[in-house]
C-alpha distance (Angstrom), angle and dihedral (degrees) to the residues before:
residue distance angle dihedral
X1 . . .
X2 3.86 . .
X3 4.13 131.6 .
X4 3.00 146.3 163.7
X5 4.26 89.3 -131.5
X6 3.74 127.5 4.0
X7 3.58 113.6 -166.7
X8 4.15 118.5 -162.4
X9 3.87 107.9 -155.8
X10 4.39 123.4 61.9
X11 3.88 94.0 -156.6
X12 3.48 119.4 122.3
X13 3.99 90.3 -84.6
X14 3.76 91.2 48.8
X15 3.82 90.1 44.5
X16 3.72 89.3 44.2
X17 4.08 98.6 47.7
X18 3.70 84.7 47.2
X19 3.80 96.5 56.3
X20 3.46 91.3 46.3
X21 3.65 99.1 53.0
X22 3.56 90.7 42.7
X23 3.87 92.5 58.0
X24 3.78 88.8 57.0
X25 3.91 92.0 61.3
X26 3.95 99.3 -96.9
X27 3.38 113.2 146.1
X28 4.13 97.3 -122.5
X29 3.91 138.2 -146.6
X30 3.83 115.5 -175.6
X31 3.83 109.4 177.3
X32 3.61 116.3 -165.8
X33 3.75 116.6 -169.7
X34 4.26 93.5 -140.8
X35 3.49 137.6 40.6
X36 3.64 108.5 -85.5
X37 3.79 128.1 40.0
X38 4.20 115.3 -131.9
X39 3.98 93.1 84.2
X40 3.97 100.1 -152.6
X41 3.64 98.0 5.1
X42 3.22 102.2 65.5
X43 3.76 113.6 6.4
X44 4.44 89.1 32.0
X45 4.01 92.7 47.3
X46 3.65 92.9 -127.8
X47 3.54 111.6 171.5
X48 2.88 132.8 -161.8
X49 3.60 124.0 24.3
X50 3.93 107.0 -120.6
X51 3.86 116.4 -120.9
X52 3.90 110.5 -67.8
X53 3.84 84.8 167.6
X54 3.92 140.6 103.6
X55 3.81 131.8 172.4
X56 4.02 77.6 -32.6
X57 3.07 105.0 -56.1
X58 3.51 110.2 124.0
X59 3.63 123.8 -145.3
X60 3.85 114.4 -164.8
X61 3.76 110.1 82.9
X62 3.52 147.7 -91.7
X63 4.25 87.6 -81.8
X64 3.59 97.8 44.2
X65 3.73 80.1 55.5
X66 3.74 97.9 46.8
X67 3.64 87.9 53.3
X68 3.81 96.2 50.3
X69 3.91 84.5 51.3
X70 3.68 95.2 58.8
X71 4.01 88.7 39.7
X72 3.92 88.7 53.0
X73 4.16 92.3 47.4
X74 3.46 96.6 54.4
X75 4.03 89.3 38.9
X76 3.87 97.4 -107.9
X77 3.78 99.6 137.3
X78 3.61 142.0 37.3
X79 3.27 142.3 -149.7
X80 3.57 136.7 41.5
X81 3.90 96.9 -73.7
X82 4.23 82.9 29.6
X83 3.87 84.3 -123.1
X84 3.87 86.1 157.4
X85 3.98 115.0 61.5
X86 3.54 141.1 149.7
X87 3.04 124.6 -104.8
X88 2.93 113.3 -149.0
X89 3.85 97.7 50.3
X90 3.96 84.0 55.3
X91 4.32 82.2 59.7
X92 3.88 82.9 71.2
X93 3.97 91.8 35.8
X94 3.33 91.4 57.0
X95 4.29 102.2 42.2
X96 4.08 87.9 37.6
X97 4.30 87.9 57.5
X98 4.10 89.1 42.2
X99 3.63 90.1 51.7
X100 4.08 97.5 42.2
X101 4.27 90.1 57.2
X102 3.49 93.5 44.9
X103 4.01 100.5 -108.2
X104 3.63 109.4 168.0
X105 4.17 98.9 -137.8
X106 3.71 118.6 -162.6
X107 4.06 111.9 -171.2
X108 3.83 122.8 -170.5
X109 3.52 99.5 42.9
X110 3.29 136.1 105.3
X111 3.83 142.0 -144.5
X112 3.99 113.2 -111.9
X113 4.01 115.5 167.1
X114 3.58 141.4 -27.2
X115 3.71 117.2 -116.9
X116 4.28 100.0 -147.6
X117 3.61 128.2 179.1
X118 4.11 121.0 -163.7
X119 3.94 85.2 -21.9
X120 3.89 99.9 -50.0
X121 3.69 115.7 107.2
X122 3.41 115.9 -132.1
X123 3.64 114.4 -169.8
X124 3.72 134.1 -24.8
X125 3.97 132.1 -124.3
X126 3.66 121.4 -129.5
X127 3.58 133.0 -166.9
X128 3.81 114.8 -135.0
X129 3.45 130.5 -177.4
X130 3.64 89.0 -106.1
X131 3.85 94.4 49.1
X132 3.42 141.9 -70.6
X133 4.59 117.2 -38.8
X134 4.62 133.9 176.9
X135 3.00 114.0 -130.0
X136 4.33 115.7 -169.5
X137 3.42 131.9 -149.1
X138 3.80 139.8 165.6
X139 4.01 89.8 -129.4
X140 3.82 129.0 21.4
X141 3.90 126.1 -154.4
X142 3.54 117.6 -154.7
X143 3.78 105.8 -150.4
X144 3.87 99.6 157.1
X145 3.84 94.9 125.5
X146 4.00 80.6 -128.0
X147 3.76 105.5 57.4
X148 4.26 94.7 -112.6
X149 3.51 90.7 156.9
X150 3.10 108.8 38.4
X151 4.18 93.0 54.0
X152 3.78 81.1 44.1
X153 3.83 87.7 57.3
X154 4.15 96.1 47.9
X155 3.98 93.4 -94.0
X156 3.96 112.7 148.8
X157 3.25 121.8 -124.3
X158 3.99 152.9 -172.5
X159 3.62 134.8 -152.3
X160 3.89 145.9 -142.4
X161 4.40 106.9 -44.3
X162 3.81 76.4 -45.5
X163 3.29 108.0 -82.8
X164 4.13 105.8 45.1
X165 3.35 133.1 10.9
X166 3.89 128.0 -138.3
X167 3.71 122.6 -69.1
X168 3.81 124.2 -82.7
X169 4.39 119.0 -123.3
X170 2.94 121.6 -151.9
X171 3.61 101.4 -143.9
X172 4.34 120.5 -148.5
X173 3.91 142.0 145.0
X174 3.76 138.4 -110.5
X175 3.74 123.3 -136.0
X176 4.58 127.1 -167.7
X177 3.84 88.8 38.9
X178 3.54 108.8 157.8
X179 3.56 106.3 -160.8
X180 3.70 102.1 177.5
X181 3.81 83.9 62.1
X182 3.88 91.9 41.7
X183 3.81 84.3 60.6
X184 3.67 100.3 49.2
X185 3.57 84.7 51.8
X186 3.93 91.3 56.3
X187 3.93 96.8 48.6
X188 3.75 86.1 56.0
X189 3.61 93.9 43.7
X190 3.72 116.4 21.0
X191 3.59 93.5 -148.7
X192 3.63 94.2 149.2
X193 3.88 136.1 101.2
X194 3.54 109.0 -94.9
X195 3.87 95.5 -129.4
X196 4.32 90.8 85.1
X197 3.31 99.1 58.5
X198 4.08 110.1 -138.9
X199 3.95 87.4 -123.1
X200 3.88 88.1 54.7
X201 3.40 92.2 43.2
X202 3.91 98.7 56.5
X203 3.58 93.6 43.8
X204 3.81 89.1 55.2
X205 3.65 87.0 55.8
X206 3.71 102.4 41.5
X207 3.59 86.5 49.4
X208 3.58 99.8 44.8
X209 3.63 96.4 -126.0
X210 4.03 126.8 138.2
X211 3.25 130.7 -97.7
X212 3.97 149.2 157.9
X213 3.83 124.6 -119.3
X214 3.90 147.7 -173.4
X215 3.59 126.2 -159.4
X216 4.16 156.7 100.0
X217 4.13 90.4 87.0
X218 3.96 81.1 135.8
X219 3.99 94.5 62.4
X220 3.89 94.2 34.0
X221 3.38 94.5 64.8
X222 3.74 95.4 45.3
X223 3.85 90.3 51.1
X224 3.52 103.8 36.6
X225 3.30 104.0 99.3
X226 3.96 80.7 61.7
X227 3.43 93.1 57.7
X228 4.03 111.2 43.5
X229 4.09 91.6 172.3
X230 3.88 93.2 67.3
X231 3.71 102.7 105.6
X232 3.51 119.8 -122.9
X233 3.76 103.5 -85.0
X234 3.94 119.9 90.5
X235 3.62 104.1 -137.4
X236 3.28 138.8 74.2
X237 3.65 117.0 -137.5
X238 4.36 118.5 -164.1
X239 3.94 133.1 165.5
X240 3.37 131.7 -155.8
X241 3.46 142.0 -162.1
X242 3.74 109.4 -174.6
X243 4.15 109.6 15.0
X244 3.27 93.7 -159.1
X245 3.95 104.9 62.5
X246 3.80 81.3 61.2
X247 3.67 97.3 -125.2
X248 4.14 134.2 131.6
X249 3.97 137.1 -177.3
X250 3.75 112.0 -135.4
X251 3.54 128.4 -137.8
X252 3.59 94.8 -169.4
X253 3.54 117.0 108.7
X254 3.54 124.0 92.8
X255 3.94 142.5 174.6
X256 3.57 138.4 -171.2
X257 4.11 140.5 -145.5
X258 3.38 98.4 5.8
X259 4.06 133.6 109.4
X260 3.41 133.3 -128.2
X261 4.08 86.6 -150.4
X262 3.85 86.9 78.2
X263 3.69 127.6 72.1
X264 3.86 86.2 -149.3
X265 3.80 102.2 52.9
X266 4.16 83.3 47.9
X267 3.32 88.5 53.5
X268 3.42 102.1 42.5
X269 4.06 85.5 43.4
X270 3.78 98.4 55.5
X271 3.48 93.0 45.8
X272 4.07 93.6 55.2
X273 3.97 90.1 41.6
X274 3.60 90.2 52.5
X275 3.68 89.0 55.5
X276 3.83 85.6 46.5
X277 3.97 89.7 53.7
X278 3.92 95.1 46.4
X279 3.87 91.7 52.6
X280 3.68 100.4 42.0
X281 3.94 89.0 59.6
X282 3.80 83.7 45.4
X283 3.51 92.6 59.4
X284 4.41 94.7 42.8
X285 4.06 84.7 52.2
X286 3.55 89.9 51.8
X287 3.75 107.9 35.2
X288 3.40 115.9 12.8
X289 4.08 122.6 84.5
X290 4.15 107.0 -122.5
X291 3.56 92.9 20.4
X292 4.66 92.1 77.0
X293 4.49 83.9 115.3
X294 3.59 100.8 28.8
X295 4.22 119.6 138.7
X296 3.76 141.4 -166.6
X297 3.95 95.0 -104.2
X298 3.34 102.3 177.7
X299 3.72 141.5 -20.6
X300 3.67 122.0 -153.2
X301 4.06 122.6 -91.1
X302 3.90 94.1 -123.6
X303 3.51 129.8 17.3
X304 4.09 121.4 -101.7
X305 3.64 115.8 -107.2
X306 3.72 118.2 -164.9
X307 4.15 97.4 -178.6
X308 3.81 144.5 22.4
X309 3.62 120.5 115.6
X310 3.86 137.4 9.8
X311 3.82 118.0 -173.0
X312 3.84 113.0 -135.8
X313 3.63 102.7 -119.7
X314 4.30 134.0 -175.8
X315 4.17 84.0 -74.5
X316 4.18 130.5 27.0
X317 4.00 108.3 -140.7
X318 3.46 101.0 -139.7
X319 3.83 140.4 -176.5
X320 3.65 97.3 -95.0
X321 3.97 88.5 61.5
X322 3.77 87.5 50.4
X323 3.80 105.1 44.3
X324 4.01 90.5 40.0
X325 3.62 94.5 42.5
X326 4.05 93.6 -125.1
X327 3.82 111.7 -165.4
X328 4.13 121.1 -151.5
X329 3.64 132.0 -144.9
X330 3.85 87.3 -141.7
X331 4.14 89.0 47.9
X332 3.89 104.7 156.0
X333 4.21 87.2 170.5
X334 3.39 148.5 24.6
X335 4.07 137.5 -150.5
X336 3.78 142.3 162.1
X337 3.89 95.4 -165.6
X338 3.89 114.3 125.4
X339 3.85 134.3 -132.2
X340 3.74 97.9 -72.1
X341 4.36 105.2 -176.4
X342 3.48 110.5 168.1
X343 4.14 114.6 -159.0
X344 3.62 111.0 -70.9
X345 3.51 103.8 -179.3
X346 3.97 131.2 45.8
X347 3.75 88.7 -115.8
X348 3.58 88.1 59.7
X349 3.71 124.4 97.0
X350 3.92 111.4 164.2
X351 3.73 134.6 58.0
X352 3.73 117.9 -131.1
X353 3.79 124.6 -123.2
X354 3.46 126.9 179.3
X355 3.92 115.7 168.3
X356 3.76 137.5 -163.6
X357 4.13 114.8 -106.9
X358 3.75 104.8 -76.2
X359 3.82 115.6 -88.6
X360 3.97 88.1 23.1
X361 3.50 144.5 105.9
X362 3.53 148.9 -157.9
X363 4.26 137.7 -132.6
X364 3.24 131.9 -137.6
X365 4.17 119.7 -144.5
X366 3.41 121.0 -116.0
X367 4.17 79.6 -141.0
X368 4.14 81.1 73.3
X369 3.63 88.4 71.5
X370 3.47 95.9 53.3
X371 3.71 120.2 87.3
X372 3.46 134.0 -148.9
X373 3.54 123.3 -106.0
X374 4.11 98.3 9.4
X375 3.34 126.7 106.3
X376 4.42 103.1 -161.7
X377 3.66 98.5 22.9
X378 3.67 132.9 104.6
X379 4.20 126.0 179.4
X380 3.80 122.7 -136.4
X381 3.82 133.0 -171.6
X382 3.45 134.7 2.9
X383 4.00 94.4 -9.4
X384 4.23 95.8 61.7
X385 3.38 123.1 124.6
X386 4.22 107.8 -63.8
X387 3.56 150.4 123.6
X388 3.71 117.6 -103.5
X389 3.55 92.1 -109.2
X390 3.92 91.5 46.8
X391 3.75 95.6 53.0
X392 3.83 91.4 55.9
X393 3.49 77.1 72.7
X394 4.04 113.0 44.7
X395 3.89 88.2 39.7
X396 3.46 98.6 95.8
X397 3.96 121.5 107.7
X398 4.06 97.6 -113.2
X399 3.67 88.4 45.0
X400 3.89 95.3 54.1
X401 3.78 92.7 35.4
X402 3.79 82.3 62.1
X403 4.02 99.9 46.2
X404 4.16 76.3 43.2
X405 3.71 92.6 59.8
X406 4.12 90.6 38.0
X407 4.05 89.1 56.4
X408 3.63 95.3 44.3
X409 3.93 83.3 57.9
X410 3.52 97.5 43.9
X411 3.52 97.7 50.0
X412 4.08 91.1 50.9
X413 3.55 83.6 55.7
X414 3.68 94.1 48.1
X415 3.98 92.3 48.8
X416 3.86 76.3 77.0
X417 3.20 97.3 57.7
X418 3.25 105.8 57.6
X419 3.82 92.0 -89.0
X420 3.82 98.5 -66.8
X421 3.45 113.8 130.5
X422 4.01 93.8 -159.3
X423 3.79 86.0 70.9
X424 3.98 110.7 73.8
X425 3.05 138.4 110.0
X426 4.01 102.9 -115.3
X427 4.06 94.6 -168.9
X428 4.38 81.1 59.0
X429 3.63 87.4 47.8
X430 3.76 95.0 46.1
X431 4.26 91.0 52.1
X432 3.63 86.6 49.2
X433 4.12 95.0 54.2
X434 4.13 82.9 31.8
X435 4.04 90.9 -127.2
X436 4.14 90.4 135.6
């Protein structure tokens, strides 16, 4: 198989760079290693999109926004940002927008090793179900999530603060909520965190619009001891889209000291999360007015991982550029969401947030996307050049759906250059994303 760019990885960045390069003319292979493309959104449960907004101005790309149009026609999001979608509406989104540019998508298959020569990769080998197949290209995206190809290709790289990375979530949903019930529970109790007001909150309810919620620390920590699978924190955190079908997606789960490099520790990690997930709901049946006929609906297909590997590229993002809200002249993205560490370690107790100045935003280099040490390769999503503490930040699925859409560009540009990525013309690739 021959391209002009093969990009490894089918989350939204992968699916994003691919569309991108494909509306430039290249011919496109995105290979996705399961059986629907969206990554976390749709096969990790994640839900909602984080804020990728300020004072309306939205910063997530002309893709991201494409694919929150189709989502909103056939009533998969809500919302006036569509924060809240379905996934699995977004499943067709996403295969319907691959197949409309022309991306050639190849599910079930999995990236193996890079074959380079004098620091130029010059194909890739996949693993398909039946047995192992090259495919060439001109320019190669790595959109693994943990930067496979790019340590395949020679690339260095860092990981987690350096010694672990942060905790994996299992990701599921909540079905018989009664949230009318849940609220009359809350204006007796005000066991809720203060930042959903109880006014908001009703009217969400009564109007049957979504929303995301933290509460019942009070009757957590009087039935813990009952529950010894509840991990450590004492809230419970759910979103929903529509209150009245009675169902939530929980951000609950969480585990510790283990890396989502190793089939072992994911192993090991789903199996403990799911054992988180079964007792949580446990404990809401149980305890927790509105949630008497709650189930376990669904949990997610894989397991979320916020943190392996970042590739050291031609510039670090760092937390100065975050906090200060530092803008580039070679700016390829855009975001406003903070530092977000959750604990890492057992001893810890507190997650980190550090946040841009109010009303401001930061940029992300197109220099992040550049790896060291290779010649036709370019990094998307959560594995671009950063610091630990600045990928907390640029994590986030709008974010890397935008640094998606920014590689796909770049590396159309690049096919005319012979494949080197080092060669563009920034200020073209900047009037194609629309950042100048």
């Amino acid at each position: 198989m021959k391209y002009d760019v093969v990009i490894c990885g089918g989350g939204l960045a992968g699916v994003a760079a691919a569309i991108a390069s494909a509306k430039m003319g290249c011919a496109t292979l995105l290979v996705e290693q399961y059986g629907y493309l969206g990554g976390c959104a749709t096969l990790g449960l994640v839900n909602p999109f984080m804020k990728y907004y300020v004072n309306d101005r939205v910063l997530a790309g002309t893709i991201f926004a494409e694919i929150l149009s189709n989502l909103r026609s056939e009533e998969g999001c809500w919302g006036k940002y569509c924060q809240f979608f379905d996934p699995e509406i977004l499943k067709g989104v996403l295969f319907d927008l691959c197949e409309k540019y022309g991306v050639e998508v190849l599910l079930y298959s999995k990236f193996l090793r890079a074959k380079v020569r004098d620091s130029h990769i010059e194909y890739v080998e996949l693993a398909l179900k039946e047995g192992a197949e090259t495919a060439k290209g001109l320019v190669f995206i790595d959109a693994t999530g943990d930067g496979d190809l790019a340590v395949s290709a020679g690339a260095p790289w860092e990981y987690g603060d350096g010694e672990v990375a942060q905790p994996m979530t299992l990701m599921f949903r909540i079905g018989g909520i009664d949230f009318k019930k849940m609220l009359d529970y809350l204006k007796k109790s005000h066991d809720y965190v203060s930042w959903v007001s109880l006014e908001r909150l009703e009217s969400f309810i009564e109007k049957n619009q979504p929303f995301s919620f933290a509460g019942f620390s009070k009757l957590i920590k009087i039935y813990r001891k009952d529950f010894p699978d509840i991990p450590a924190q004492n809230q419970i955190f759910l979103s929903t889209c529509i209150p009245s079908r009675g169902e939530a997606f929980a951000n609950l789960t969480r585990v510790q000291m283990l890396s989502g490099l190793y089939s072992r520790d994911l192993t090991k990690a789903t199996v403990v999360t799911y054992r988180q997930a079964r007792s949580i709901v446990n404990f809401l049946r149980k305890h927790v007015p509105g949630f008497e006929k709650c189930y376990l609906l669904e949990t997610a297909p894989i397991i979320g991982v916020r943190e392996t590997r970042r590739i050291i590229g031609e510039y670090v993002l760092k937390a100065e550029d975050i906090i200060s809200a530092r803008k580039f002249e070679d700016a390829v993205a855009a975001g406003c969401y903070p530092i977000d560490i959750h604990p890492m370690r057992p001893s810890d107790k507190e997650t980190t947030m550090l946040s841009p100045p109010p009303g401001d935003y930061y940029e992300i280099p197109y220099r992040c996307l550049v790896p060291l040490k290779v010649t036709n390769l370019l990094i998307t999503g959560r594995c671009i050049s950063a610091t630990h503490e600045a990928q907390a930040a640029i994590r986030i699925m709008p974010i890397v759906c935008y640094l998606g859409e920014a590689s796909g560009y770049a590396a159309s540009l690049s096919v005319e250059k012979e494949g080197l990525v080092r060669k563009i013309d920034v200020n073209t690739l900047q009037k194609l994303l629309k950042i100048r």
